[in-house]
C-alpha positions as CSV (number, residue, x, y, z in Angstrom):
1,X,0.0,0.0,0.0
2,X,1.4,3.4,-0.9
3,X,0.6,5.9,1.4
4,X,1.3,8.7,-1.0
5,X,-1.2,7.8,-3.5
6,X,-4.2,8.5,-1.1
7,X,-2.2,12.0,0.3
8,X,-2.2,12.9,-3.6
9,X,-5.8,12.1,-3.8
10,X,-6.5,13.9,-0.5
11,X,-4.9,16.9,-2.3
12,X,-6.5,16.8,-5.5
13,X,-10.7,16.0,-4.1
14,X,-9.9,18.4,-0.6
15,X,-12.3,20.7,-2.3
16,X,-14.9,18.4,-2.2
17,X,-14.2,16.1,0.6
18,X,-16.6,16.4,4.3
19,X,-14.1,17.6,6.7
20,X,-15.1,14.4,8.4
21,X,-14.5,11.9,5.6
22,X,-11.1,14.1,5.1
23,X,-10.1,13.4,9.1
24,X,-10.7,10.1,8.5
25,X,-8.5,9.3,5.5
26,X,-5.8,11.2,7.4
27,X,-6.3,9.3,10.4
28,X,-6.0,5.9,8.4
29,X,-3.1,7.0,6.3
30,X,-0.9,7.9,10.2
31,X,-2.6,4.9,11.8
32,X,-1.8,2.9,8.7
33,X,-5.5,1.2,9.0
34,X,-5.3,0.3,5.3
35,X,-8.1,-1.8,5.4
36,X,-10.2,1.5,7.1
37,X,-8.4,3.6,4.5
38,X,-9.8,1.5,1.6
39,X,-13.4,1.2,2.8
40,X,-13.6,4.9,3.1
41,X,-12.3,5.5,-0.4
42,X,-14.6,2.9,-1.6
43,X,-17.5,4.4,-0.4
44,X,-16.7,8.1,-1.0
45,X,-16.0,6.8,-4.9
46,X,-19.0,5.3,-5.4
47,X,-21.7,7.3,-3.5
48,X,-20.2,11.2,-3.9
49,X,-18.7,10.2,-7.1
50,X,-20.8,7.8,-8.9
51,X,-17.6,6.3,-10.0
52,X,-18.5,1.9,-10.7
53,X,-15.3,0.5,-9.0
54,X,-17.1,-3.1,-7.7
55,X,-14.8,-4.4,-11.1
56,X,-11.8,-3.1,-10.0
57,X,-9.2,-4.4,-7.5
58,X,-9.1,-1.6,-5.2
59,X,-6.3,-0.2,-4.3
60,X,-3.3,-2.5,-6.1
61,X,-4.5,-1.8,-9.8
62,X,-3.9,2.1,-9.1
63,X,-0.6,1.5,-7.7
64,X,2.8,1.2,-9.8
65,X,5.3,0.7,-7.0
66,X,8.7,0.9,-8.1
67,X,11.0,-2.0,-6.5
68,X,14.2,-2.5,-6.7
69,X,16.8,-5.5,-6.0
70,X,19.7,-5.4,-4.3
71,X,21.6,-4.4,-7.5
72,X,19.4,-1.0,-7.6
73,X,17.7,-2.5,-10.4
74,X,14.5,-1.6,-11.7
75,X,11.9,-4.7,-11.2
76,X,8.7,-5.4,-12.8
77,X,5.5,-6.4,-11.1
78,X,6.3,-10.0,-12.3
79,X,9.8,-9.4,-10.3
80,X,11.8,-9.6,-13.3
81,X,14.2,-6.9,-14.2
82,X,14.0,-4.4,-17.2
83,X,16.5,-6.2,-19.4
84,X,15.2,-9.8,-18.7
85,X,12.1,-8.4,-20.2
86,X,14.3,-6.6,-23.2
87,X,15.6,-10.3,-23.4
88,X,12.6,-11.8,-23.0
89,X,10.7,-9.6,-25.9
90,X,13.9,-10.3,-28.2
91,X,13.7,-14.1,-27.5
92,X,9.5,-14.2,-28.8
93,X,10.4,-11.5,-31.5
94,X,13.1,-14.3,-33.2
95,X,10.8,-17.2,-32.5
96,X,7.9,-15.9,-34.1
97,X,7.2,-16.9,-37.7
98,X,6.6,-14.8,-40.6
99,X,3.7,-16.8,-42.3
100,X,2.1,-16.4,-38.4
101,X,2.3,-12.3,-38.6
102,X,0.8,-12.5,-41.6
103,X,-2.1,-14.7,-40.4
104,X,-2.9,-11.6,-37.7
105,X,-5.8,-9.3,-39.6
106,X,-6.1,-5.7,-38.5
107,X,-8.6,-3.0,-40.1
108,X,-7.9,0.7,-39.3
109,X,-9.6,3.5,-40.2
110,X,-10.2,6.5,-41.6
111,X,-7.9,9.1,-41.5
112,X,-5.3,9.5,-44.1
113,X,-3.2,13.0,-45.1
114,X,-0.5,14.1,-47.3
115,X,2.1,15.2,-45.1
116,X,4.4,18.0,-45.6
117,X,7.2,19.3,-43.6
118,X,8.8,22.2,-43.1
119,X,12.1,21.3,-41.0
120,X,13.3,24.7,-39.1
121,X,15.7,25.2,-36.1
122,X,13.3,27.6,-33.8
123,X,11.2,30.0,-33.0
124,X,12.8,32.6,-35.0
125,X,11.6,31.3,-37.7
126,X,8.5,32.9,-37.3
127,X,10.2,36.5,-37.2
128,X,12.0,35.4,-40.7
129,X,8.7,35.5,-42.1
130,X,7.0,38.3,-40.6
131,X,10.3,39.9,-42.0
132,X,9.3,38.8,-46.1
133,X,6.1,40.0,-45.2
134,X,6.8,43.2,-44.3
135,X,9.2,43.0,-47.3
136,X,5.8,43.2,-49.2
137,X,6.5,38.9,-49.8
138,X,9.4,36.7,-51.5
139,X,11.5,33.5,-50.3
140,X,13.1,31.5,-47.4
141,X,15.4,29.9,-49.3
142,X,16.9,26.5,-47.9
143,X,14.3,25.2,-45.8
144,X,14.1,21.3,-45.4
145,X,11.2,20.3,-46.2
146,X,9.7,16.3,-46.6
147,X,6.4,15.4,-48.5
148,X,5.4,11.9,-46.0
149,X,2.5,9.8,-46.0
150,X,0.0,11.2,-42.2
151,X,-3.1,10.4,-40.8
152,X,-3.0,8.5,-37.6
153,X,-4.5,5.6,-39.5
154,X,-2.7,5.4,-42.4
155,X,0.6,5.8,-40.5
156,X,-0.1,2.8,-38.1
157,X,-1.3,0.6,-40.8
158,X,1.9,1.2,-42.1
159,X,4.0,0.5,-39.5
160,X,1.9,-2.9,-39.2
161,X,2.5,-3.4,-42.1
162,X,6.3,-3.0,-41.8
163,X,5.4,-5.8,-39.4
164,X,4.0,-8.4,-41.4
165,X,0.4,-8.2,-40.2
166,X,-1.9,-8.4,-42.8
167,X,-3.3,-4.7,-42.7
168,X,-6.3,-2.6,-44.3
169,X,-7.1,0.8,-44.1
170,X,-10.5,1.7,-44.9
171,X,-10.9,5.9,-45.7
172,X,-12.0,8.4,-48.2
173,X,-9.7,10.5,-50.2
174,X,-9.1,11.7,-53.7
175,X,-8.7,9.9,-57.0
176,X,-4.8,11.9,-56.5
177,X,-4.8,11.0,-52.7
178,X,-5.4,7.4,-53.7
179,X,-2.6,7.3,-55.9
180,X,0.2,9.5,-53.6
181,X,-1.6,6.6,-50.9
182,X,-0.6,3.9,-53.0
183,X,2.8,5.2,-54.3
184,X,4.0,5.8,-50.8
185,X,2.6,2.4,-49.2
186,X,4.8,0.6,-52.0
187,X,7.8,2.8,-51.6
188,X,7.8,2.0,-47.8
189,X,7.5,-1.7,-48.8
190,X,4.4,-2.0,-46.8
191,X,1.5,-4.3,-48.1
192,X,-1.8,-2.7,-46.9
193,X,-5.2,-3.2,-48.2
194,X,-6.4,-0.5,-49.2
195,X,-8.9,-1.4,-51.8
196,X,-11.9,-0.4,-49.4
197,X,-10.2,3.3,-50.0
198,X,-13.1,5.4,-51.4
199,X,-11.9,8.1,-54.0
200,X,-14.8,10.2,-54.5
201,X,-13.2,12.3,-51.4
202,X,-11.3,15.6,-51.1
203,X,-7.8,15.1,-50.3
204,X,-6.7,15.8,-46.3
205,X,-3.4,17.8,-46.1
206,X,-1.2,18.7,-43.5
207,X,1.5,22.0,-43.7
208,X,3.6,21.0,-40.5
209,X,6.6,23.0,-38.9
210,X,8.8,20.9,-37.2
211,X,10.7,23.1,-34.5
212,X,14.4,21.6,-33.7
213,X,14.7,23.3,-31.0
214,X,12.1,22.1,-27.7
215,X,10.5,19.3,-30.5
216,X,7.8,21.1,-30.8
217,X,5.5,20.5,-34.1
218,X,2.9,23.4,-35.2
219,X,0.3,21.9,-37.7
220,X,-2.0,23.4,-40.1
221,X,-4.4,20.9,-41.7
222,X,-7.1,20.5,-44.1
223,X,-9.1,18.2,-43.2
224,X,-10.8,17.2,-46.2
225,X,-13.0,14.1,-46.2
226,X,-11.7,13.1,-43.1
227,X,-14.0,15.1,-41.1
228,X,-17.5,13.4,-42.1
229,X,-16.5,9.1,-42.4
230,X,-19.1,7.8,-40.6
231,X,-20.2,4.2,-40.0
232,X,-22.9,4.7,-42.3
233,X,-20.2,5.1,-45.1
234,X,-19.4,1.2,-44.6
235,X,-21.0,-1.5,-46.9
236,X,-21.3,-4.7,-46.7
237,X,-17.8,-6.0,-47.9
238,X,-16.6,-3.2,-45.2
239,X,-18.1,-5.1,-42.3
240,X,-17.2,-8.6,-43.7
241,X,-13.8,-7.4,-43.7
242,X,-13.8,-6.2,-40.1
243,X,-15.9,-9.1,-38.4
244,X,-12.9,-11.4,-40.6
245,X,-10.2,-9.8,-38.6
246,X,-8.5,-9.8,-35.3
247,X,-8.6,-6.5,-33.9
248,X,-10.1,-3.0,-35.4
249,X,-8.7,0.4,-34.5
250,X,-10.4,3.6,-35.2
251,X,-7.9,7.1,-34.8
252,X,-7.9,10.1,-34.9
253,X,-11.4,11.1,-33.6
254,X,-10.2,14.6,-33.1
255,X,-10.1,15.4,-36.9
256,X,-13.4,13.5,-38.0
257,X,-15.6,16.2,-36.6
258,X,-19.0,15.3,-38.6
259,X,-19.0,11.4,-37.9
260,X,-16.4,10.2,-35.4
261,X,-18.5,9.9,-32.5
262,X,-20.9,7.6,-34.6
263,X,-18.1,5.6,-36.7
264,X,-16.4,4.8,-33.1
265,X,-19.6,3.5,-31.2
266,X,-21.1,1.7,-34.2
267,X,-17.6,0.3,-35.0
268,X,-17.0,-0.9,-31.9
269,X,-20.1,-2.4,-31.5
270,X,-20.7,-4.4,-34.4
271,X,-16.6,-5.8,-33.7
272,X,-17.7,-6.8,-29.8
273,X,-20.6,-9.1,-31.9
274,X,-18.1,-10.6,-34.0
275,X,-15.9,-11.3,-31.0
276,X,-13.2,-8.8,-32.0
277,X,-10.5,-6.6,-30.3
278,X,-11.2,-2.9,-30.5
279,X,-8.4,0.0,-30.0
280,X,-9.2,3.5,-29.9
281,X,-7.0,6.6,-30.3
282,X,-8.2,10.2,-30.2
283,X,-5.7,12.1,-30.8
284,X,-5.2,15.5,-30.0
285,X,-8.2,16.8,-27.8
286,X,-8.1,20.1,-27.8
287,X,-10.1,21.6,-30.5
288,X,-13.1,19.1,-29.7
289,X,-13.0,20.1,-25.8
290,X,-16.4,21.3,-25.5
291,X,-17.8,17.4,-26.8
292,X,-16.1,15.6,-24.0
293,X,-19.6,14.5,-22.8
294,X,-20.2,12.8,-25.1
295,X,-17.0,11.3,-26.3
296,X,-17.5,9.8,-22.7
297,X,-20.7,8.7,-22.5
298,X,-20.9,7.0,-26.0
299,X,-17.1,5.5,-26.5
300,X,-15.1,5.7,-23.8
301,X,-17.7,4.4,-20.8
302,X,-18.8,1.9,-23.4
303,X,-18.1,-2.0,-22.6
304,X,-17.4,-2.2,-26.3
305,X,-14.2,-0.3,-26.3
306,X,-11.2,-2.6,-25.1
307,X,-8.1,-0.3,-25.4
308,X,-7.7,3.6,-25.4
309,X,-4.2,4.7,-25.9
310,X,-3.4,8.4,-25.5
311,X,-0.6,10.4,-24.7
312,X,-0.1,12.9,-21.7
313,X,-1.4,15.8,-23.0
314,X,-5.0,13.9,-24.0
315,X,-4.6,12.5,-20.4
316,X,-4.8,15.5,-18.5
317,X,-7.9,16.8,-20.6
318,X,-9.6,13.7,-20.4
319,X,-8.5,13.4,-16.2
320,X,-9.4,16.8,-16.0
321,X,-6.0,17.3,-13.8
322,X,-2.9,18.9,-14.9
323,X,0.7,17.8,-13.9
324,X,3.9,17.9,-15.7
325,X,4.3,14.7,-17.8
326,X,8.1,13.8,-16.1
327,X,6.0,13.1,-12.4
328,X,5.1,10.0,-13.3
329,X,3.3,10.3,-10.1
330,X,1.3,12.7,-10.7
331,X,0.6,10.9,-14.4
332,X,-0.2,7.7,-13.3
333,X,-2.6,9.3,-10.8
334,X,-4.5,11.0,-13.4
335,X,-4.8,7.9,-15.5
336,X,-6.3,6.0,-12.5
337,X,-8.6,8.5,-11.7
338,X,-9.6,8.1,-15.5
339,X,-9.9,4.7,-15.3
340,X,-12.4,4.9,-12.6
341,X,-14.9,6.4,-15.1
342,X,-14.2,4.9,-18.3
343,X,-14.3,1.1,-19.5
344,X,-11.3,0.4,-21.6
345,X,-8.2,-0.3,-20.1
346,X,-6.1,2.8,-20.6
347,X,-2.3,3.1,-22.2
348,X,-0.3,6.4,-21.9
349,X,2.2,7.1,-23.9
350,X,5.3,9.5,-22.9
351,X,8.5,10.3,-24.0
352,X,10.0,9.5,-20.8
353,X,7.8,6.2,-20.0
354,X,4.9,4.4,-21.0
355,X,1.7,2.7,-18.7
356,X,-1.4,0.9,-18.8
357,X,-4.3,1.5,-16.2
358,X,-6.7,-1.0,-16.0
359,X,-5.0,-4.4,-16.9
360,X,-4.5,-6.9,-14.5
361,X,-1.6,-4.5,-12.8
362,X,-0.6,-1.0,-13.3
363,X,2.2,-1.5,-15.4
364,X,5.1,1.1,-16.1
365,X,8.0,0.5,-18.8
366,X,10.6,3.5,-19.5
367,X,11.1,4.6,-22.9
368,X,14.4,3.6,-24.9
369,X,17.5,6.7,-24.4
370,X,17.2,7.7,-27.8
371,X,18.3,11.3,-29.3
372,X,15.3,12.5,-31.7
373,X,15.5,13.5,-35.2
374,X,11.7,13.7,-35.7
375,X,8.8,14.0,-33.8
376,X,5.6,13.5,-35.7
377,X,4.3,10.0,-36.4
378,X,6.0,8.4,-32.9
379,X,2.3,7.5,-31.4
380,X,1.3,5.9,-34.3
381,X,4.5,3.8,-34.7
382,X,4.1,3.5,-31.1
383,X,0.3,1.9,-31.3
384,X,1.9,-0.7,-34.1
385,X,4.1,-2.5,-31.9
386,X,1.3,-2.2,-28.9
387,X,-1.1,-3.6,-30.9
388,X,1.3,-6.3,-32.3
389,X,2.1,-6.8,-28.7
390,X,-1.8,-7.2,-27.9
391,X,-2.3,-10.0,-31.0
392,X,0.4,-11.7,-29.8
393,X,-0.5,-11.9,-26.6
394,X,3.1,-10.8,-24.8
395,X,3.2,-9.7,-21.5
396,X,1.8,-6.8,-20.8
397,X,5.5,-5.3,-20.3
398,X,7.0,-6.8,-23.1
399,X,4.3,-5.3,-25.7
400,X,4.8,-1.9,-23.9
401,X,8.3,-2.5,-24.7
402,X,7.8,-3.5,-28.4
403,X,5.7,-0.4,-28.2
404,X,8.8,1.5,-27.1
405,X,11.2,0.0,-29.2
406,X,8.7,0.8,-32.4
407,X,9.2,4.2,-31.3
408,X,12.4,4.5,-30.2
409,X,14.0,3.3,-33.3
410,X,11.3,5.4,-35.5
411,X,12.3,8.7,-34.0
412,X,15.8,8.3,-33.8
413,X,16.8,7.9,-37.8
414,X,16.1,10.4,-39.7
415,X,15.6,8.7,-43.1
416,X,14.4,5.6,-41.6
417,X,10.6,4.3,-42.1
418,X,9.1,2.2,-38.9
419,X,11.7,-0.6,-38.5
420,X,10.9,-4.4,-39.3
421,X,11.3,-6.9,-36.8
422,X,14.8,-8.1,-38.0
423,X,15.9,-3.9,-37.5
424,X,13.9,-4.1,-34.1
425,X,16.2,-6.8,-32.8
426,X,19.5,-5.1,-32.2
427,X,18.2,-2.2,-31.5
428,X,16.5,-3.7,-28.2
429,X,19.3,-5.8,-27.6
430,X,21.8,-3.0,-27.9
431,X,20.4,0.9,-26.5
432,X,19.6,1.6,-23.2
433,X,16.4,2.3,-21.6
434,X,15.9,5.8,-19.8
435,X,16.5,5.5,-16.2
């Protein structure tokens, strides 16, 4: 039992605690009466909250406790260390077989965008241009600049791709979009499906400055015909696909303003009939913040939704707390105070660490010590190897790992697509996790 998870709790509900509920917790917590302690919580939760915790183990699954061996090693909650994990992963990763990845189905949808980038050092960059246009206009000459394949969706079922598993993306674009869709799936080497692509679409693009300097990425999208795919855009060699396959993943809510809600529930819905796995994304929040209610109370408290993976910045909107994403106190808080109100079990992703909330432990892997040459894109690489992790049904450390490694490997070459498995290998074999 960790005392300083109920003092952190203490802090963040003092406003709406009774004095003598609050006494009591306090008393407890000095007394060490952890069995008082829970009781208390339990029925504060459930009666001032409305919070349904009869499912959850109360308190270990909103604990991470951090233990260490006599070497001052990092340990697991299975009591192995870090690297017998990294060992373990590589051992599973070499004795898996090809023709068995490409027996794993997976249907994503809908988002895809062409990508381009505009590679500049810092802020300053924006006075260089207020500069030529005070000039009366002209050029910033030798700006890097990358056209990429984007979209949450199409970037993942890439980097499955990349993985063997037999992918398809299911969206609406252009008749151009399908082709720049199609020439950039080959030239990554990645065989996705994507002959559910509609083309009678308008073509989603993304201007994106990629800031050197703090990592930062400033986007400017049109959306296109990503805003309005709804489930009712779906026929019926759509749903035959999806109720053939293992696991269905619907991202990027935040852009598919029109229809996201609806393709999400109905989605998830008719996969839970067919007996699938279902893996939601939202990406970024913020310019949707005033439909939270609803994102809640149709997806996210849904029992048809079996994984939500975000990263720290959706987790404080969603948690409604805000913290700095390196206390991984304070972050792993949060996400068990989010989990308390939502179904799915919950996976943050960080660039200092990664987590679930809600399986059978709180689990907490650190991310690989890696210098970054891009930024975009590392979720969605991320969400490959988790969701390769999920199919094969590793550990929940060693697919947070994979998860990592995915990552870790993605942003840290610059020319470099999302690694195979054989370029996975050494890579988490031979680089260090962060401490």
């Amino acid at each position: 039992m960790d005392q300083k998870f109920f003092v952190e709790y203490l802090i963040e509900e003092k406003d709406d605690l009774l004095d003598a509920t609050k006494e009591n917790l306090e008393k407890y917590i000095q007394e060490e009466n952890y069995k008082e302690l829970e009781e208390t919580l339990k029925e504060y939760l459930r009666n001032k909250k409305g919070y349904d915790i009869d499912q959850i183990n109360f308190p270990e699954r909103y604990l991470c406790q951090r233990t260490l061996n006599k070497d001052d090693k990092l340990l697991t909650n299975t009591g192995q260390t870090m690297e017998e994990v990294k060992e373990s992963l590589v051992g599973k990763l070499k004795a898996t077989n090809i023709e068995d990845l490409k027996n794993l189905k997976v249907v994503l949808m809908p988002d895809f965008f062409l990508d381009h980038f505009a590679l500049v050092k810092d802020i300053d960059f924006l006075s260089d241009i207020r500069r030529v246009y005070k000039e009366g206009g002209g050029n910033l000459l030798e700006v890097p600049q990358v056209l990429t394949l984007g979209g949450c969706a199409a970037r993942t079922s890439l980097a499955l791709a990349r993985l063997c598993v037999k992918t398809s993306f299911i969206g609406r674009t252009s008749k151009l979009g399908y082709t720049l869709l199609n020439f950039l799936l080959q030239d990554a080497n990645a065989d996705v499906d994507i002959t559910k692509v509609r083309t009678d679409g308008v073509l989603g693009k993304t201007i994106t400055f990629e800031f050197e300097e703090g990592g930062v990425n400033v986007m400017i999208n049109e959306i296109g015909t990503n805003k309005n795919f709804g489930f009712s855009d779906l026929n019926e060699e759509d749903l035959k696909l999806i109720a053939k396959s293992d696991l269905v993943c619907v991202l990027d809510w935040s852009v598919n303003i029109d229809k996201g809600t609806e393709l999400a529930e109905e989605v998830f819905k008719y996969a839970k009939r067919k007996g699938l796995t279902t893996y939601f994304d939202t990406a970024d929040l913020a310019p949707r913040i005033n439909e939270l209610k609803t994102l809640f109370d149709k997806i996210l408290c849904n029992n048809n939704l079996d994984i939500l993976s975000i990263n720290e910045k959706e987790l404080r909107i969603l948690s409604g707390m805000n913290f700095d994403y390196r206390e991984k106190e304070r972050v792993l808080l949060a996400a068990n105070r989010l989990k308390v109100k939502v179904k799915p079990e919950i996976n943050i992703h960080t660039s200092d660490f990664v987590a679930t909330a809600g399986a059978e432990n709180t689990v907490v892997v650190p991310t690989f010590n890696v210098t970054p040459c891009k930024f975009t894109g590392a979720g969605d690489v991320w969400n490959a190897g988790n969701i390769l992790g999920l199919l094969l049904k590793f550990t929940n450390e060693e697919r947070l790992l994979l998860g990592n490694a995915m990552a870790g490997y993605y942003i840290s070459h610059p020319d470099k697509l999302p690694p195979t498995i054989m370029e996975l290998l050494p890579f988490i074999r031979e680089t260090d996790l962060k401490k």
